[in-house]
N, C-alpha and C positions, 0 to 999 in steps of 0.2 A: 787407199781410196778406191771406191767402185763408181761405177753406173748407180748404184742406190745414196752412193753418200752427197751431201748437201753440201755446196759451199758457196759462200759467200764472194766470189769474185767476180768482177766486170771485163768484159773479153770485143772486140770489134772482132767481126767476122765478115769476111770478103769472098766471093768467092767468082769466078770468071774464067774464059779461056786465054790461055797464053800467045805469044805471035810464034810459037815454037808447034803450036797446033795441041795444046795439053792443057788440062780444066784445072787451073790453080785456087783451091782453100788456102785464104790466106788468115791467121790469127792473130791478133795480137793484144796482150795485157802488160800494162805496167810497164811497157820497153820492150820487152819478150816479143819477136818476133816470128813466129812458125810457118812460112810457107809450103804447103803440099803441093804434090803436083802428080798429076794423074791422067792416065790415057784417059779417051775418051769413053773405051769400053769400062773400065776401071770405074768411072765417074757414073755412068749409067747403071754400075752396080749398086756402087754407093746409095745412088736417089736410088732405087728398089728400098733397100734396106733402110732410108728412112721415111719412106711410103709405111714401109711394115711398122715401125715402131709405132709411126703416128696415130697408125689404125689401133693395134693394140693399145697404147695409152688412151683414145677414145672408147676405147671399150670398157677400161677398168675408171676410167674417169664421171 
């Protein structure tokens, strides 16, 4: 599976800061439970990078 492949699954997506001071993505499908957890500089990366994506898929959309 990629970034280009389709799937059909339904996913709750959480995302907030922790009381520990760290920006938790939280997932979850089906029971599956994934929590991330990421410094705050980490997280300010992350939202850059889907800044980026979102501009480009408005561009090719």
């Amino acid at each position: 599976m990629g970034i280009n492949s389709e799937r059909d699954v339904e996913a709750n997506l959480q995302i907030g800061p922790t009381d520990q001071g760290m920006v938790r993505i939280f997932v979850e499908s089906h029971g599956t439970e994934i929590p991330m957890d990421f410094t705050p500089e980490e997280a300010d990366e992350i939202a850059a990078e889907i800044i980026a994506a979102a501009k480009a898929a408005s561009r090719r959309g």
